[in-house]
C-alpha positions as CSV (number, residue, x, y, z in Angstrom):
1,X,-35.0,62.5,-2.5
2,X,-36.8,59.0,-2.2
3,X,-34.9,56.4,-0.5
4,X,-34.9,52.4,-0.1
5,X,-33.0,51.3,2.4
6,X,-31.5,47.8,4.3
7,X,-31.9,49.1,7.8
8,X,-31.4,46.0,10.1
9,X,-30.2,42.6,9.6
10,X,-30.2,39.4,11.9
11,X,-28.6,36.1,11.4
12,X,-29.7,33.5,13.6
13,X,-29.4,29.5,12.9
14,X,-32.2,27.7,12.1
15,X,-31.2,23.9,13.3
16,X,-35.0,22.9,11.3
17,X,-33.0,23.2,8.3
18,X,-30.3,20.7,9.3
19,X,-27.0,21.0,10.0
20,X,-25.4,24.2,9.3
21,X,-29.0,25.8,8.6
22,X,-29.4,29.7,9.3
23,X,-32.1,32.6,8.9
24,X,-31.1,35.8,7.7
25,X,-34.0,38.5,8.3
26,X,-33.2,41.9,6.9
27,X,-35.7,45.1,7.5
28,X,-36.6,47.4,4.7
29,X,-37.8,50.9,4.8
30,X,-39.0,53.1,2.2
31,X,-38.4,57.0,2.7
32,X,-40.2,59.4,0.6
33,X,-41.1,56.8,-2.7
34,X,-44.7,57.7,-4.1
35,X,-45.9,54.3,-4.6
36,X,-45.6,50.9,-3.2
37,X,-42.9,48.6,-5.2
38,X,-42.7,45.1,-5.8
39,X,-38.5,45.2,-5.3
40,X,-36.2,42.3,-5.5
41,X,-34.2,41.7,-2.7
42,X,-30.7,39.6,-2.5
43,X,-28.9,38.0,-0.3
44,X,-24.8,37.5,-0.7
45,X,-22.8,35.2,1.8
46,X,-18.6,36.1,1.7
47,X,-19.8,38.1,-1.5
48,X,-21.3,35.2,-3.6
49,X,-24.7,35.6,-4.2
50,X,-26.8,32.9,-2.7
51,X,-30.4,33.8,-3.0
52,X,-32.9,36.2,-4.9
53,X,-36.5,37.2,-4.1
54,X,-38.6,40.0,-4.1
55,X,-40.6,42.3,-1.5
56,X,-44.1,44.3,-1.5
57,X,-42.6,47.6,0.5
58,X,-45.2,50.1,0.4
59,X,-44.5,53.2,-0.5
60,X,-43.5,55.5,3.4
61,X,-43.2,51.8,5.2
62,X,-41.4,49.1,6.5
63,X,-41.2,45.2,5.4
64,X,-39.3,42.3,6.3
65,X,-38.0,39.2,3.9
66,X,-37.2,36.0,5.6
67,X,-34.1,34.1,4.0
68,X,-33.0,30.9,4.4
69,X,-29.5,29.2,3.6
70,X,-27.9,26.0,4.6
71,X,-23.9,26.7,4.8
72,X,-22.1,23.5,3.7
73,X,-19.7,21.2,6.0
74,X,-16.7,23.0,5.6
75,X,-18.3,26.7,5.6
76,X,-17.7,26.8,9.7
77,X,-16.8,29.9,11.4
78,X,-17.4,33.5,10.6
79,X,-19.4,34.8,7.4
80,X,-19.8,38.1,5.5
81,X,-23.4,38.2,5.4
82,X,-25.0,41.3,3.4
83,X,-28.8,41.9,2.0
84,X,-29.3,44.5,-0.9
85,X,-31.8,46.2,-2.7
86,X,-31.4,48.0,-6.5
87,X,-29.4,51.2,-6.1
88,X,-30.5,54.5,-5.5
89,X,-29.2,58.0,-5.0
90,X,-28.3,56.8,-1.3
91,X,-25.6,53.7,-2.3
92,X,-24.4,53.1,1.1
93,X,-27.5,52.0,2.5
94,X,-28.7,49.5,-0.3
């Protein structure tokens, strides 16, 4: 059955953006879809939503979508960081 999935994620910081800046660069694959899709993407920090965009994945390949978020002063320390796509018949890997 065709599949979209999240299959990597980095987080890096990104000290351009100023204090507390980071990158968050999540790989997309598409496994057996006919055609390419225009998809929107999403990006959640500690399970709040913080960005929305969309991706070109074509249909059989592989793309990558660049985010970037600025954590505030008092957002230190260790974060929840997840990137997903709509649902499919394969939940676990949206």
């Amino acid at each position: 059955p065709p599949n979209r999935a999240v299959v990597d994620v980095v987080a890096a910081p990104a000290p351009e953006s100023g204090p507390g800046g980071i990158t968050v660069t999540a790989e997309l694959a598409d496994f057996g879809h006919g055609a390419a899709a225009t998809l929107p993407v999403s990006l959640a920090i500690d399970g709040q939503v913080v960005a929305k965009a969309s991706v070109e994945l074509p249909a059989g390949g592989r793309a990558r979508k660049t985010f970037f978020h600025v954590l505030g002063a008092d957002e230190s320390g260790t974060h929840v960081v997840d990137v997903s796509l709509p649902g499919d018949d394969f939940p676990l890997d949206d």
